[in-house]
C-alpha positions in Angstrom: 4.0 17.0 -38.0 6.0 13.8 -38.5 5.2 11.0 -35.8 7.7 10.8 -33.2 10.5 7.5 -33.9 10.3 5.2 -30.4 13.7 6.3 -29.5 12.5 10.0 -30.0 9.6 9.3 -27.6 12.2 7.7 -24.8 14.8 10.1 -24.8 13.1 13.1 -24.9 10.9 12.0 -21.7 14.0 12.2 -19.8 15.9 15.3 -20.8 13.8 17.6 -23.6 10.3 17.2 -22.1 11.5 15.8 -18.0 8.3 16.1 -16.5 9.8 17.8 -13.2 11.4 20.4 -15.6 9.1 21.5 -17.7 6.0 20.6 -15.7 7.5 20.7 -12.5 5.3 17.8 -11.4 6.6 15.0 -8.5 8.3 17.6 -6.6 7.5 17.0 -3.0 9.7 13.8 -3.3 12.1 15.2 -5.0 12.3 17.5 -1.8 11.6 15.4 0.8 14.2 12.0 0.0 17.0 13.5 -2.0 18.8 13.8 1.6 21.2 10.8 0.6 21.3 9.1 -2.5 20.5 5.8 -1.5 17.1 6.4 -0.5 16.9 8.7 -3.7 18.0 5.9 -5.9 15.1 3.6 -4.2 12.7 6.1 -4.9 13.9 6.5 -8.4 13.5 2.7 -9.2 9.8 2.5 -7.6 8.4 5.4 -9.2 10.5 4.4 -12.9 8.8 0.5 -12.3 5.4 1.6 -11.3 5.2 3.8 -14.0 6.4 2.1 -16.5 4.3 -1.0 -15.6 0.9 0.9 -15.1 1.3 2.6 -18.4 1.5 -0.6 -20.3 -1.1 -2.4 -18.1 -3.7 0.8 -19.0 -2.5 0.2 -22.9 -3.2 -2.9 -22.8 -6.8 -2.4 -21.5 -7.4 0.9 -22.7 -10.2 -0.3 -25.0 -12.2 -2.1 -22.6 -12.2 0.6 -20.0 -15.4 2.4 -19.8 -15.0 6.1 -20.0 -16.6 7.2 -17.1 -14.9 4.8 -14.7 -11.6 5.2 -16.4 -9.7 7.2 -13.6 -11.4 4.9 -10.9 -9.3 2.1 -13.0 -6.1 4.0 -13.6 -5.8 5.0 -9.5 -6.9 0.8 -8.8 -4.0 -0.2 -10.8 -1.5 2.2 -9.8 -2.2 1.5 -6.4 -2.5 -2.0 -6.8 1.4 -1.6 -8.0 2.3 0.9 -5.7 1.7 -2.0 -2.5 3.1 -4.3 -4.4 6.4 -2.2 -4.4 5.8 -0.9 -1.0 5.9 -4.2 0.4 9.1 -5.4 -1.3 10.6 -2.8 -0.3 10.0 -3.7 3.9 10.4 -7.7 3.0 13.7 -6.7 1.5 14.9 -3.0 2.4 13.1 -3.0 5.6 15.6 -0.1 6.4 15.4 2.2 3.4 11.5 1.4 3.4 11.4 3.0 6.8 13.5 6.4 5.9 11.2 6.6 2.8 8.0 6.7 4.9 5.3 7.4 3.2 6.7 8.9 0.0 6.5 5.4 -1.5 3.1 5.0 -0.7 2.1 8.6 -2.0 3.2 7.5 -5.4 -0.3 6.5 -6.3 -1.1 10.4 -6.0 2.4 11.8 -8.2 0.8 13.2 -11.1 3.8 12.1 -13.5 2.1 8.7 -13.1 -1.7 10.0 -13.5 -0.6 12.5 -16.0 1.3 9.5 -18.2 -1.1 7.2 -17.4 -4.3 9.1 -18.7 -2.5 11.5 -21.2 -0.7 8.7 -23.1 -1.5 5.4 -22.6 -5.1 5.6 -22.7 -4.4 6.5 -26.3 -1.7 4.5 -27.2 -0.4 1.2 -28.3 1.4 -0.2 -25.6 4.7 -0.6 -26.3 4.9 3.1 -27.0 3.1 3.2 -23.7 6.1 1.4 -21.6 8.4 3.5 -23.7 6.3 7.0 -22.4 6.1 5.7 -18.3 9.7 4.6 -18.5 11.6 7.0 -19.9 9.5 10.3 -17.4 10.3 7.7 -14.8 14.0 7.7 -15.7 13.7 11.7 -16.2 12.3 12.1 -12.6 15.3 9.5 -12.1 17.8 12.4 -13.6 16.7 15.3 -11.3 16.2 13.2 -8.4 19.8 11.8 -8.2 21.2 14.8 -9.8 19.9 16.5 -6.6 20.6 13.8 -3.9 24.1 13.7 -5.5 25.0 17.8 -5.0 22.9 17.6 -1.2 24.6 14.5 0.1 28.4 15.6 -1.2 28.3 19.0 0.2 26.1 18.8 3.3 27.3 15.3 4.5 30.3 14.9 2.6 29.7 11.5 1.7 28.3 10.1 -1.9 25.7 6.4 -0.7 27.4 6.9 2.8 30.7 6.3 1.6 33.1 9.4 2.5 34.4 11.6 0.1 34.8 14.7 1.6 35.9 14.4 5.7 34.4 16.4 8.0 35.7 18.5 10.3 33.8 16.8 12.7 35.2 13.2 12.3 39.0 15.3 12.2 38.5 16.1 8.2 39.2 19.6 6.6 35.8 20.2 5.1 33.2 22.1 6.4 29.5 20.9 5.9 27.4 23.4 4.6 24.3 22.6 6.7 21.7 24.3 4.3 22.5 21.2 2.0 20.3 19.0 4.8 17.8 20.6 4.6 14.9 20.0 2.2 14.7 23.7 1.2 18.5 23.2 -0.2 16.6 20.9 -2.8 13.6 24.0 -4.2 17.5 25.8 -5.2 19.1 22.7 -7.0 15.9 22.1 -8.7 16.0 25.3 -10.2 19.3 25.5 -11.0 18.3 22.3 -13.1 15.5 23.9 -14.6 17.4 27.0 -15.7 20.2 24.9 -17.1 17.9 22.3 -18.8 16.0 25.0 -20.8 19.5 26.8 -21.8 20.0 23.3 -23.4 16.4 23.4 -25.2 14.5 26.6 -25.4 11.5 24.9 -26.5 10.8 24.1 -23.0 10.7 28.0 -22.1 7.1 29.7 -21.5 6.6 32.2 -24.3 6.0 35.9 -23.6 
C-alpha cells in the first residue's frame, strides 16, 4: 500500500477517518458543551492545540522514551499542556472557562489525544505527527461546531448569542424547540452526522 502524501494524512483526519465518527471517541464533550457555540468553539481550539502540540512533543522524544514508562510520559505531557491551556483560559476567558467547567481539564483523559498520541506519534516523524493531532483535532472541531451550530439555532435561536431566529418569548415568531437544550439533543445530531459521513465514505462502515 502506497504511503499516505502529508496532505492525505491531514484531510482525511478530519472528514474520512474523524475520530468521533468512525471511532466515536471524545463524545462526552461533544454532549456536554455544544449548548452554544461559543463555548464549543473554545473547546474546539483547546483540544485542536493540545493535541497537536503533545503529538509533536511525543515525536520529538519518542526515541528516548523508555517503553515501559511511555504512557506515564504521554499522560505527564498532555497534562502538563492541558493546565497550561486551562489557565489561559481563566487569565483571559475567565467567563467561558467557568461554563466549560471541567471539560477542559478532562482533556488529559479524551482518548482522541491518548489514542493519537500513542498510536501515531510514538511511531512517527514529527512533522507527520503535528499533521496527525491537528487535523483529529480539527475533525473533533467539525462535529463539535457542526452540533453546537444546529442546538444553539433551534433551541435558543441565536448563532454565538447573536439573534437569528426571535423568540416568542422576547415577542419573536419562533418557537424554541426545548429538546435542542438539552444534552441528549446532541447523542441525535451526532448520529445524524455519523449516518451522513459514512454515505459520503463507505469505508468507514462496519462490515457484515
Amino acid at each position: 500500500m502506497a504511503e499516505e502524501t502529508r496532505g492525505q494524512l491531514f484531510f482525511k483526519a478530519i472528514f474520512e477517518r474523524n475520530p468521533i465518527t468512525v471511532l466515536v471517541l471524545g463524545i462526552c464533550s461533544a454532549l456536554a458543551v455544544t449548548g452554544n457555540m461559543a463555548t464549543a468553539l473554545v473547546m474546539s481550539i483547546c483540544l485542536t492545540l493540545v493535541t497537536a502540540i503533545a503529538s509533536t512533543t511525543i515525536s520529538l522524544l519518542r526515541e528516548n522514551i523508555p517503553n515501559t514508562v511511555r504512557i506515564g510520559i504521554q499522560i505527564t505531557i498532555i497534562a502538563t499542556l492541558v493546565i497550561l491551556v486551562d489557565q489561559v483560559l481563566k487569565a483571559y476567558f475567565y467567563d467561558l472557562s467557568r461554563q466549560l467547567s471541567i471539560y477542559v481539564g478532562l482533556i488529559i483523559t479524551n482518548c482522541i489525544v491518548m489514542g493519537r498520541a500513542e498510536g501515531f506519534a510514538m511511531s512517527n516523524p514529527p512533522d507527520k505527527a503535528f499533521l496527525d493531532g491537528l487535523g483529529n483535532g480539527l475533525g473533533y472541531s467539525f462535529i463539535l461546531m457542526s452540533v453546537a451550530f444546529f442546538r444553539e439555532l433551534f433551541g435558543a435561536g441565536t448563532l454565538f448569542g447573536v439573534t437569528v431566529l426571535p423568540l416568542v418569548t422576547r415577542d419573536g415568531w419562533y418557537q424554541g424547540n426545548g429538546m435542542m437544550l438539552l444534552p441528549a439533543s446532541a447523542f441525535f445530531l451526532v448520529a445524524l452526522l455519523i449516518w451522513l459521513l459514512r454515505e459520503i465514505y463507505p469505508s468507514q462502515r462496519e462490515k457484515e
